[in-house]
Structure formats: C-alpha cells, structure tokens
C-alpha positions as CSV (number, residue, x, y, z in Angstrom):
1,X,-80.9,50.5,-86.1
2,X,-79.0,50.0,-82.7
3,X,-78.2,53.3,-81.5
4,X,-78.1,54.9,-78.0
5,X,-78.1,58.9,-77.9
6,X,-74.9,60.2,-75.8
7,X,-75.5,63.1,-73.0
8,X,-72.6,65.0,-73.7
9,X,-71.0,68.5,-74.1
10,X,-68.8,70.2,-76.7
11,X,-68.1,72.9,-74.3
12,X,-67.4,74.0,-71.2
13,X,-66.9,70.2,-68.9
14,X,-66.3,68.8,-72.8
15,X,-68.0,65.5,-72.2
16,X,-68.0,64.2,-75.6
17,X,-66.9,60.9,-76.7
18,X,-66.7,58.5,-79.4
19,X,-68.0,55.0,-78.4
20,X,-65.8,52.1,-80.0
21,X,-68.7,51.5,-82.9
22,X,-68.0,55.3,-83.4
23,X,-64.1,55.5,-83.7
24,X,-64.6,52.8,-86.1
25,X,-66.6,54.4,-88.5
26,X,-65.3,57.4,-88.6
27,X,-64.5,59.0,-91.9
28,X,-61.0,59.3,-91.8
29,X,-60.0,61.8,-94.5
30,X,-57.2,60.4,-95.9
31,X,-56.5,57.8,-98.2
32,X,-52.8,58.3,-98.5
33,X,-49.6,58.9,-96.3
34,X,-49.6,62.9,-97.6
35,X,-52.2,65.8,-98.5
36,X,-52.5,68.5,-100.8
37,X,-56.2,70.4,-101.1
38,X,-57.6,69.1,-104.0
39,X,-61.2,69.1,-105.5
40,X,-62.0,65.9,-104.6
41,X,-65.3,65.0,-105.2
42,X,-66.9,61.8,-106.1
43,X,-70.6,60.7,-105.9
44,X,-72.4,60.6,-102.9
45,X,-74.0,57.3,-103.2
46,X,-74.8,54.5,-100.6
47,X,-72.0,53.2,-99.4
48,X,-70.8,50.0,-97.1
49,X,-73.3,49.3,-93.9
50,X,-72.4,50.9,-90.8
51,X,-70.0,53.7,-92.3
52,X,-71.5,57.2,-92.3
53,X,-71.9,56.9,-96.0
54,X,-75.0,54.2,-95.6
55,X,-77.7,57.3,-95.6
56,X,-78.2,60.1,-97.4
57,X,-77.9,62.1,-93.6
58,X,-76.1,60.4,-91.3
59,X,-77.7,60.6,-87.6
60,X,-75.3,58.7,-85.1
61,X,-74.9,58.7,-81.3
62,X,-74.0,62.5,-80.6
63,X,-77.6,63.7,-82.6
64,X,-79.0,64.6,-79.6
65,X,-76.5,66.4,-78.3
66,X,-75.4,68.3,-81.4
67,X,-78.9,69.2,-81.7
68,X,-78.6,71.3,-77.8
69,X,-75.3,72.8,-78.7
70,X,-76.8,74.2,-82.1
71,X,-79.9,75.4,-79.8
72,X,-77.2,77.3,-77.9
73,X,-75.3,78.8,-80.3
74,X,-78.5,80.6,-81.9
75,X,-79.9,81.8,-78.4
76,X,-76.4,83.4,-78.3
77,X,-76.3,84.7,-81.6
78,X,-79.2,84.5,-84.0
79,X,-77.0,85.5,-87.2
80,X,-75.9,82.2,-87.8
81,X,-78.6,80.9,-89.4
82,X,-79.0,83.8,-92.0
83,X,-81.5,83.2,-95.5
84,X,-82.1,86.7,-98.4
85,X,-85.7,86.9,-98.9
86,X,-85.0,84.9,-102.3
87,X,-83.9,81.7,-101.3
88,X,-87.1,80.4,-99.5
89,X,-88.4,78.4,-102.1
90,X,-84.5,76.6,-102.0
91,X,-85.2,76.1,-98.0
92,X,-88.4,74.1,-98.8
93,X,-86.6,72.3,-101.2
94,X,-84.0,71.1,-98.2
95,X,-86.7,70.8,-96.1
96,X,-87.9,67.8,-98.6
97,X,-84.8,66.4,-99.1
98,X,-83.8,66.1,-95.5
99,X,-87.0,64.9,-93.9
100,X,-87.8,62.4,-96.6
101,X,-84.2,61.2,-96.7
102,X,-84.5,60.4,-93.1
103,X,-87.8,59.2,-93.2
104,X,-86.4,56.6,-95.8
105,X,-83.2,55.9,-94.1
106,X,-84.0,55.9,-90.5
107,X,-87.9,55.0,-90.2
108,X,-87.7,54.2,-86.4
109,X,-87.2,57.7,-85.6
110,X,-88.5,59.8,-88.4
111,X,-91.9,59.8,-90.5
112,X,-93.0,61.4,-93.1
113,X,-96.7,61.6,-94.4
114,X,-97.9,63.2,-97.3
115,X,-101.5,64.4,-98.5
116,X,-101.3,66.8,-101.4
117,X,-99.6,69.6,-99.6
118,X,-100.7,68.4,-95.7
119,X,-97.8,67.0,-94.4
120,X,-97.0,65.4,-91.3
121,X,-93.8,65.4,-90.0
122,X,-92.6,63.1,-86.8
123,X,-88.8,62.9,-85.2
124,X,-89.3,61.0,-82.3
125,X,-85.5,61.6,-80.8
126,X,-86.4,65.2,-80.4
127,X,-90.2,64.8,-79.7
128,X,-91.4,66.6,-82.7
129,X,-94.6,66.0,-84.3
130,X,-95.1,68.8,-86.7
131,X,-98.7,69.4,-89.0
132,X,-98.0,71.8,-91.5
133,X,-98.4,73.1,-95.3
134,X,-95.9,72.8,-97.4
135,X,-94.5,76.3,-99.1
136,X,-97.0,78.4,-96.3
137,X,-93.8,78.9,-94.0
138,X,-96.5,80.8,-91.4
139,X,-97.6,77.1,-90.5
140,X,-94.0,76.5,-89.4
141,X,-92.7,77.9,-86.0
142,X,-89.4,79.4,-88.4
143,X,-88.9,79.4,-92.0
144,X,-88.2,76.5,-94.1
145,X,-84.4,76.1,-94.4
146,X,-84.1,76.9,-90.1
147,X,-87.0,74.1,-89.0
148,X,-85.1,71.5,-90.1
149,X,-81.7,72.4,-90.0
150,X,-82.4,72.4,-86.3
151,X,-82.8,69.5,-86.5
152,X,-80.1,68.2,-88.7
153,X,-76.5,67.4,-87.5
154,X,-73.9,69.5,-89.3
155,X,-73.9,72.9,-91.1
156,X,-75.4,74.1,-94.6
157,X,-75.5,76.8,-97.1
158,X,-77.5,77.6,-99.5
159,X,-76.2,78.6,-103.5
160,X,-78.2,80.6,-105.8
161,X,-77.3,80.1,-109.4
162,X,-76.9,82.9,-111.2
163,X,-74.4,85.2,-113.7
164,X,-72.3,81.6,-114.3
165,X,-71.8,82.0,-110.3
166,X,-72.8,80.4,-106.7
167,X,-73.7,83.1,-104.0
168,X,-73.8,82.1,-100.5
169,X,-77.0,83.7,-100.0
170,X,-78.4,81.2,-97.6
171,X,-77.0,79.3,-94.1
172,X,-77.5,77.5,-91.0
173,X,-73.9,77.5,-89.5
174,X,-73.1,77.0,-85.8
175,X,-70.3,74.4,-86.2
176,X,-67.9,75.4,-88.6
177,X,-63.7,75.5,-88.2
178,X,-63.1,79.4,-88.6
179,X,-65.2,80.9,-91.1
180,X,-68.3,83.3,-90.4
181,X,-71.9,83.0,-92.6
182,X,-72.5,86.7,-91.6
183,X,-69.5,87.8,-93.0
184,X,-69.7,85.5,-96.3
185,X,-73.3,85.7,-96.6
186,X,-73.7,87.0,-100.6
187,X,-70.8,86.6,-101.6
188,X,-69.4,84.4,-104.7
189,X,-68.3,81.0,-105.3
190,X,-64.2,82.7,-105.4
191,X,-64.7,85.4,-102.8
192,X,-65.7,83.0,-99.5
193,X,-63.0,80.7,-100.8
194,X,-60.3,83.1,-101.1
195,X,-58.4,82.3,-97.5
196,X,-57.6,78.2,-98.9
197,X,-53.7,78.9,-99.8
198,X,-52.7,77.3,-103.2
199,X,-55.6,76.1,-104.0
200,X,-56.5,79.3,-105.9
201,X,-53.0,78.7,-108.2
202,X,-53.4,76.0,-108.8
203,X,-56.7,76.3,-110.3
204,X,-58.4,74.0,-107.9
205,X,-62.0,75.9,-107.4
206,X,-62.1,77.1,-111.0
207,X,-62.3,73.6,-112.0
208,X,-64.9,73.0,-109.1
209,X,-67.1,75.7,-109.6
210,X,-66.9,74.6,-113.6
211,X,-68.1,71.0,-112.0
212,X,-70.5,72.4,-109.6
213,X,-72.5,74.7,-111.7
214,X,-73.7,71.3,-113.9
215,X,-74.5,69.2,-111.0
216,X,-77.9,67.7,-111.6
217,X,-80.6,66.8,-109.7
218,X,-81.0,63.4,-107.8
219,X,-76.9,62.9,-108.6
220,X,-75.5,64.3,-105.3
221,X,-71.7,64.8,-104.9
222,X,-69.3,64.5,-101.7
223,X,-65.7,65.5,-100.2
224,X,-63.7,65.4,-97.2
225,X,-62.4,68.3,-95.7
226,X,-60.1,68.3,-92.2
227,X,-58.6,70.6,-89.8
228,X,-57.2,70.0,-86.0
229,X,-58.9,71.3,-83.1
230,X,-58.1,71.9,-79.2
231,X,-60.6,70.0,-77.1
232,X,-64.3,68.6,-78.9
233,X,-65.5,72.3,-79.6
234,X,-67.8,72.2,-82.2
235,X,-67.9,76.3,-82.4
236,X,-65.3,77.2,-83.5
237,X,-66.2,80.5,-85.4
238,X,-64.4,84.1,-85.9
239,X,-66.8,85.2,-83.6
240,X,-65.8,83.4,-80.7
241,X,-62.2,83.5,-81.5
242,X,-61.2,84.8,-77.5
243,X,-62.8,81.6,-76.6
244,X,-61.3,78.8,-78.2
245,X,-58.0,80.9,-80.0
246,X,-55.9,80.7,-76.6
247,X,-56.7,77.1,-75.8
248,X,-54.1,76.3,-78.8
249,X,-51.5,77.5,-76.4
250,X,-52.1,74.8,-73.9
251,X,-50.7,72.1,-75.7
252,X,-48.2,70.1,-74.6
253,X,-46.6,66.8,-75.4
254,X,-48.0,65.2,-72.7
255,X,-51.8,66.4,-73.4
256,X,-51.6,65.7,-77.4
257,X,-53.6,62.5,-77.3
258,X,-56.3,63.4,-74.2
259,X,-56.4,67.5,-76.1
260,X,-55.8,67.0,-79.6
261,X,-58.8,66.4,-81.6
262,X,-59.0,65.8,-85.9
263,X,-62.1,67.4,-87.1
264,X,-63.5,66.0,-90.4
265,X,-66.3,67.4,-92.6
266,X,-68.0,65.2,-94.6
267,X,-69.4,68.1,-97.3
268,X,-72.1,67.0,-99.6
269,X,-73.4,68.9,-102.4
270,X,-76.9,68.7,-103.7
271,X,-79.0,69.8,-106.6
272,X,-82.2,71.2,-105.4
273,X,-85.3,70.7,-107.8
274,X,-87.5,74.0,-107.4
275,X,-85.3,76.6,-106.8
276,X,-81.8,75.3,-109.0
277,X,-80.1,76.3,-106.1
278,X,-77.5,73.8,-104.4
279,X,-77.4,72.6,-100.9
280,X,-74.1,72.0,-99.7
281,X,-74.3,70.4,-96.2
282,X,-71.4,70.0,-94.2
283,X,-71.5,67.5,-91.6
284,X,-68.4,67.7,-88.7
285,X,-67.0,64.8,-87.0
286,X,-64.6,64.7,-84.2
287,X,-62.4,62.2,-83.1
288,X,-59.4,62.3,-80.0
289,X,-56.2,61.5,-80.7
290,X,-56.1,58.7,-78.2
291,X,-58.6,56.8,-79.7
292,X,-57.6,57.4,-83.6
293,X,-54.6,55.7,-82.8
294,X,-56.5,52.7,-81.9
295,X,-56.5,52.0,-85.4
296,X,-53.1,51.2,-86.6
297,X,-53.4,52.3,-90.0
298,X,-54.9,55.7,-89.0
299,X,-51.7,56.6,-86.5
300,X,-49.7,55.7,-88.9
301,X,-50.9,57.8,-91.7
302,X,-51.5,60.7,-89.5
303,X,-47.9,61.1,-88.4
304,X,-46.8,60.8,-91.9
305,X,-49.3,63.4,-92.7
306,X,-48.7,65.8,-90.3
307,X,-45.0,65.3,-90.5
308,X,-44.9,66.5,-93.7
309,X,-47.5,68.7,-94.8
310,X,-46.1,71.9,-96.4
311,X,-46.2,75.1,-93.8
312,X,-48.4,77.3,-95.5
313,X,-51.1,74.5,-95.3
314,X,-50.1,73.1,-91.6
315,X,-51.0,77.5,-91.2
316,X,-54.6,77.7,-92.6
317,X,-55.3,74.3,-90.8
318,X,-54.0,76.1,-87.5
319,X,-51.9,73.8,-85.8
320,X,-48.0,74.6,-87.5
321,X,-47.8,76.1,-83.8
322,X,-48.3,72.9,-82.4
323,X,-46.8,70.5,-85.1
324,X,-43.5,69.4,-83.5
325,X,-45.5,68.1,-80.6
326,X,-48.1,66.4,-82.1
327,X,-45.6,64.7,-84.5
328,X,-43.5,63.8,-81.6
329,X,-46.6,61.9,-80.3
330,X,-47.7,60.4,-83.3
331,X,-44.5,59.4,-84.1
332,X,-44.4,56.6,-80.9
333,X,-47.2,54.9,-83.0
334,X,-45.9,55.1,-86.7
335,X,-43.7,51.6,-87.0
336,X,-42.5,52.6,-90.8
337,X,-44.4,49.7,-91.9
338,X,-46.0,50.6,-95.4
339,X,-50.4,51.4,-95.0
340,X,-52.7,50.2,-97.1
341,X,-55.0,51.7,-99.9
342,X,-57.8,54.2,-98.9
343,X,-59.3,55.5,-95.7
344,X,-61.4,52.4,-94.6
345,X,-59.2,50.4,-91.2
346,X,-57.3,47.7,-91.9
C-alpha cells in the first residue's frame, strides 16, 4: 500500500494537510443537501478500495503524526485515557481486534504472531516490536485497552453491558470535538448523550440504545458524525476550552476557506467476544475548506447545508456564531445546479 507518513502538527505552527489522494477520500458526511441527527447506522463492512471504509482501521498519511499529538496530550493530562478495574478483560479484547485487524489489512507495516498465548506483536511505522502474554497486562509497558490505543488513530470507549444499559466505563480520548471522558466516565448510554438537542425528542438514542444493546459479535456497525472547527486542532476538549474557544472569534470572510475546517468522525461500534462489552471507536478526519471545495459536489452541498441547518443544531455544532460568513463563502461555489445521490464525488 502506497503511503507516505506526513510531519505535521495539529497545534501550535498547525502544519497539517490533506494531500490530493487524501481530500479525495475523505468521508464526507453527507449524503443529502440538509441534516437532521439521526441514528444512522449501517454495517461496517468492506467497502470500495481506496475509501477509508477498505479496512477494518483505517491508517492513512497523518498516522504518524496523530500518533505524537495523542503522546502529547497524555504527558499533559494522563486522565484521558481512563479504564474501572472491570473492564480489563474488554481492553484485551480491543487489543485483538485492533492488532489482528491491522495485521490482516495492512501486513507491510503490522504483524501479528501467535503461539498459544505468546504473542508477538510488530508495527514497523512506530518501531514497535512487542513480546508479550496475552491477558498478563504486567508483560505490557500499560494495560491492555492504553498499548494499543496508542497506537491507533482516533478515539474509543469502552461499554459495559449491564441493567438493559451501556456505561462509559472505559476510554482513550485525546481527540474529541467538546466532550470530556473524565467527566462522562460511568455514566449511561442517556446521561453522556444528554447535550445532542432534539435528538432526545425525538426518540433518536432510545431507538439506538434498543439497536445497540443486540449488536452481535463479528457484525460491526458504523455512523458519521460532523462538527466545524477553527484551524486542524485535533484537541478540542472542555478541558482546554481557553485554548481553542477564542480562536472562533477570529473568523473572518476572508480566512473562511484557509481557517475553517469540517471535522468528521467515522464512529464504529463493535461487539467484543470475552467481555460482551462494545467498543465504539471514533476515528476524526479533518479537511480545510479550501480544498473541500475542490470537489464540486461537496461545496455545493455544504453551503446548502450550512445555509439551512436549524439554529439550535448550527449551536451544539458551534459555528451559528460564524454561519453568515461561512455561507457567504460557500455560497461563491454553490451554482444551484442539483447534486447527486450519496457522499462519494462525482
């Protein structure tokens, strides 16, 4: 697989970028010229070559680098990678999943060898090569759940099943758009979802939670979920609110496309096989406005979207302060024409 890791920075200097092969695949959350939060979900199963639905976990260009800022964020502040004393047996069972889903899909860089319950773990990107036995977490240099979401690009919690009920009793979360795993740790399925306007009403996470607590094994489940950011910050957390809050205020409409930046998740849920617990990994990609609008259909849409998006949502997405100006902008490359089906360019 053809891939060249980027030196690059999601803070500070804010280096990132997309390469062309990168704005091309990515996952642009919406399939029609309007939103409302719904459930959403649909099987996460192979999809076309090249997208970021060809593996299980998708590693792209900015792995390296995600990999550093994550390192960063955890020398800063330990607590956001959190896991209650029962949910070690579910971080062994990510542990599998992960490294023998990369192994599979990405065998250049990643190998996994088995011998009973000797395993041998490689990832060559990060110069890891990794002896250990698997469910002693003291041969491990951190317990199961943190090894390898180290070195995994997006978030994840953990859900213990229990009382007809997830609780977010487990997490490694250093990338997320404005929500805190020490604040949410323990709670229930409801109660970390009880900021999402409407959505409550109009019974969207009953009916997911209903879903969720009979998703089986080896049937894995995905979503989209968006939000707008001021420059490629991947942190974005409560707890660093001073940081990034105040850079919303430095938008103008002549920085919208060099500042402005979509953030998609690509969540997937996950059955795990030990523990009945469900991983729920949440992968964040970031694109800048200049180069979404590359792709006709997506500039198109994205005015249309943004344009009309009711305010409560345009609020809890945290750019109605800014939405006059970025609509302004979008608007030069919207040409009325009608867009096509889906997410997938033109």
């Amino acid at each position: 697989m053809e891939t060249a890791f980027n030196e690059e920075t999601f803070r500070n200097d804010f280096s990132f970028k997309n390469s062309a092969k990168a704005i091309r695949r990515f996952p642009f959350p919406f399939s029609e010229d309007g939103y409302m939060y719904t459930v959403n979900m649909e099987p996460h199963v192979p999809g076309p070559k090249g997208t970021v639905f060809e593996p299980m976990f998708d590693v792209d260009e900015h792995y390296l680098s995600e990999m550093h800022d994550r390192a960063l964020v955890l020398n800063e502040d330990p607590l956001r990678c959190q896991s209650l004393p029962h949910m070690t047996l579910a971080g062994w069972d990510l542990l599998e999943l992960i490294m023998e889903s990369k192994a599979r899909d990405y065998p250049e860089w990643f190998e996994l060898h088995k011998d009973g319950q000797a395993w041998h773990w490689i990832n060559r990107p990060l110069g890891i090569d990794q002896k250990f036995t698997f469910l002693d977490e003291s041969t491990l240099p951190y317990g199961p759940m943190e090894y390898i979401t180290r070195q995994s690009q997006g978030d994840f919690t953990l859900q213990d099943q229990r009382d007809e009920n997830l609780w977010m009793d487990a997490g490694m979360v250093t990338t997320q758009a404005d929500w805190s795993l020490d604040f949410d740790i323990g709670m229930g399925f409801h109660e970390w979802h009880a900021p999402v306007p409407r959505a409550h009403e109009m019974g969207v996470f009953d009916r997911a939670l209903k879903f969720l607590l009979k998703l089986q094994h080896g049937a894995p489940v995905r979503r989209f979920n968006w939000t707008l950011t001021v420059d490629p910050l991947l942190d974005t957390s409560p707890e660093n609110y001073p940081k990034w809050g105040p850079m919303r205020a430095d938008i103008r409409p002549e920085n919208v496309g060099e500042r402005m930046y979509l953030r998609v998740e690509l969540q997937t849920l996950y059955r795990l096989p030990r523990s009945n617990g469900i991983a729920f990994a949440i992968r964040c990609y970031l694109i800048r406005f200049d180069d979404l609008v590359t792709i006709p259909k997506w500039g198109r849409r994205l005015h249309r979207v943004l344009r009309d998006i009711p305010d409560d949502l345009a609020t809890y997405k945290g750019f109605l302060r800014n939405r006059n100006s970025l609509v302004q902008w979008l608007s030069q490359y919207d040409d009325g024409l009608p867009t096509s089906v889906g997410w997938m360019p033109d």
